[in-house]
C-alpha positions, 0 to 999 in steps of 0.5 A, spaced: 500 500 500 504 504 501 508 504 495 501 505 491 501 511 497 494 509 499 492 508 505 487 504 510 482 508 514 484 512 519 483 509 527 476 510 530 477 517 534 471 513 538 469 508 542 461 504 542 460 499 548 456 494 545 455 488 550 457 489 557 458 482 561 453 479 566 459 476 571 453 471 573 450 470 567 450 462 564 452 461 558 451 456 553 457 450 552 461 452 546 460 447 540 465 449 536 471 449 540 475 454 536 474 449 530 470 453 525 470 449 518 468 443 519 469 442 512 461 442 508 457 448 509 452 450 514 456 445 520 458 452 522 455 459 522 458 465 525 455 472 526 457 479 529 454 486 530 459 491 527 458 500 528 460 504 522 459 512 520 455 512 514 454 519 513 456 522 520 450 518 522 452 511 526 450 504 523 450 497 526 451 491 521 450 485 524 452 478 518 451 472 518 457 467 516 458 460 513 464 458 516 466 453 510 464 456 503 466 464 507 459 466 504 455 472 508 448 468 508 445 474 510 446 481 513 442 487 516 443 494 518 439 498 523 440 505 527 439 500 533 443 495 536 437 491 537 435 483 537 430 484 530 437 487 526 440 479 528 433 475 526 433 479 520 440 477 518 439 470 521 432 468 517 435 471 511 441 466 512 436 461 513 433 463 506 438 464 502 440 455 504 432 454 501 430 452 510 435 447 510 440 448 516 438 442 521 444 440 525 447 447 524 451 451 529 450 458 530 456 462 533 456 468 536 459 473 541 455 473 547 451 480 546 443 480 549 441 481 541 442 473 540 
């Protein structure tokens, strides 16, 4: 890049919390133990929740990820944090496979949309 004197996007001068632990809180057993491509699509999807500026207006993208193929299956934005922006981009996923996904391991942080 920089013999092409081009540059990547400058560091975020901000910072947005958007999950806050709950110490006391259970937590399902984690199925995937780091190993995310069991080697056929739909063993394991993965998702987050992402801010961006879009215009000088904040923006949340939360995707949805085939961990084998490396496809987003489905997306969302919203202005919100907010559960209906993670069913959107999950349904979509689920679509997009024609509703074939039984036996398939969603990934995800912790957050309270999931």
């Amino acid at each position: 890049m920089r013999d092409l004197e081009i540059s990547g996007v400058s560091p975020r001068l901000y910072k947005v919390t958007t999950t806050i632990k709950n110490k006391a809180a259970s937590y399902p057993q984690d199925l995937v133990g780091r190993d995310f491509d069991k080697q056929y699509i739909n063993a394991v999807w993965t998702s987050d929740i992402t801010y961006m500026t879009i215009g000088g207006t904040f923006a949340y993208l939360c995707a949805v990820r085939d961990e084998h193929s490396r496809r987003v299956l489905g997306f969302s934005i919203s202005d919100r944090m907010q559960t209906e922006t993670s069913i959107d981009a999950l349904q979509q996923a689920v679509s997009f496979r024609n509703n074939k996904v039984e036996g398939t391991i969603f990934h995800t942080i912790r957050g309270s949309q999931y």
